[in-house]
N, C-alpha and C positions, 0 to 999 in steps of 0.2 A: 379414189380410195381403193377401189378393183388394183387397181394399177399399183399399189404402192404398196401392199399387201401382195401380190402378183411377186414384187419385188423382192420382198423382204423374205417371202418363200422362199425365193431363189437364192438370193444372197445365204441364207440358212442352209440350205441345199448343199450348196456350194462349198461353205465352210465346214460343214459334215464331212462330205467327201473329202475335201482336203485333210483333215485332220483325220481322218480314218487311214487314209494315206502314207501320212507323215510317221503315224503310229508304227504301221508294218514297216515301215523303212527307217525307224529309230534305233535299231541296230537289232547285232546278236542279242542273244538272251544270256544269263548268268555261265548258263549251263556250255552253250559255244562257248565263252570267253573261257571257261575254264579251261575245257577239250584244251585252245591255242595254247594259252598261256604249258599246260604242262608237255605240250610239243613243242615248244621254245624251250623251255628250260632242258629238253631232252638234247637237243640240238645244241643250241651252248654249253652243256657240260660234254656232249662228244668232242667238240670244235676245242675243246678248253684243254682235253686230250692229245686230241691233237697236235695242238701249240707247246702243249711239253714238250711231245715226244720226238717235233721236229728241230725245237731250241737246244734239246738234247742230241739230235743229230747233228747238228751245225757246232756245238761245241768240241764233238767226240772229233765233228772232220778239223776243226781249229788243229786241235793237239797231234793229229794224223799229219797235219800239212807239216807241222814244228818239227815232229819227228823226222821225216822224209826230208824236208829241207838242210837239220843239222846233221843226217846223216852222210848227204852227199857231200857236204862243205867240210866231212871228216876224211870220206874216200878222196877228195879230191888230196888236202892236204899228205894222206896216207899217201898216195900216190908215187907226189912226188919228194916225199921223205926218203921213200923207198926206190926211188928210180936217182934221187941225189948217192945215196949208198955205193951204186956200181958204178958211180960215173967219175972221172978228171977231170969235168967241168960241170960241178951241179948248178942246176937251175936256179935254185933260190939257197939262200945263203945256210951255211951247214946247222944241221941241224937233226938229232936222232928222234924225237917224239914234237908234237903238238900237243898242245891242250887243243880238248874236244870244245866242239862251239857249244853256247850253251844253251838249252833249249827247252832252260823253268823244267824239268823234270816229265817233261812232255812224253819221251819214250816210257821211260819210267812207269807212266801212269796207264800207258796201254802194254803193259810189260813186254818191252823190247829191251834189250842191253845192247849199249853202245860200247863196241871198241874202242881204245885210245890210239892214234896213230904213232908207230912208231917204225924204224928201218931195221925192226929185228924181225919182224914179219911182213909178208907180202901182203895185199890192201884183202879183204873177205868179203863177200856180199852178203856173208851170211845176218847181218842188220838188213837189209833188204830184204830175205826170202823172209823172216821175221815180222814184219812191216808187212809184207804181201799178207801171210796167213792172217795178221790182227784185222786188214782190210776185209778179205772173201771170209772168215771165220766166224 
């Protein structure tokens, strides 16, 4: 009977301690949870900033590349409109203007104006120096 009582101490003991245990390691309290939770949300509404503001860089560079791209595919054509003009054997078939490539209003929208090529004028970079300033600006 010693013995079995001996035991059943023990066993009670036992489960004491463990449950006194379990207690302190059944987590945070109200009050930590709260702490996390409003550092999370501080955290995802920076990051959510973020994500604009970089979707917003990635579009502005879309319409950057568009511009730059139609404007060389105009200097080019300029080019040789204007190098056809002085020659007795032009390069591509005669011809005094091109229409400009078109580029959905892409200059337009970072306000660059685009020249029309034609062989009354010689080609201008000045769409380029344009395009630079919208870049560094």
């Amino acid at each position: 009977m010693k013995r079995l009582t001996l035991v059943a101490v023990a066993v009670g003991l036992c489960v004491s301690v463990l449950s006194a245990g379990s207690a302190s390691a059944a987590g945070p309290s109200n009050a930590q949870l709260a702490k996390k939770l409003t550092a999370l949300q501080k955290t995802v509404a920076t990051q959510a900033k973020t994500i604009t503001t970089l979707r917003n860089e990635i579009a502005a560079n879309f319409v950057g590349d568009a511009c730059i791209e139609a404007s060389t595919g105009d200097m080019f054509q300029w080019t040789w409109i204007y190098t056809n003009k002085g020659s007795s054997f032009p390069y591509f078939p005669s011809t005094t203007t091109a229409p400009p490539i078109p580029d959905n209003d892409a200059c337009k929208a970072i306000g660059v104006t685009r020249s029309t090529p034609t062989d009354q004028t010689p080609p201008s970079l000045g769409v380029f120096s344009a395009i630079i300033k919208w870049l560094i600006g």
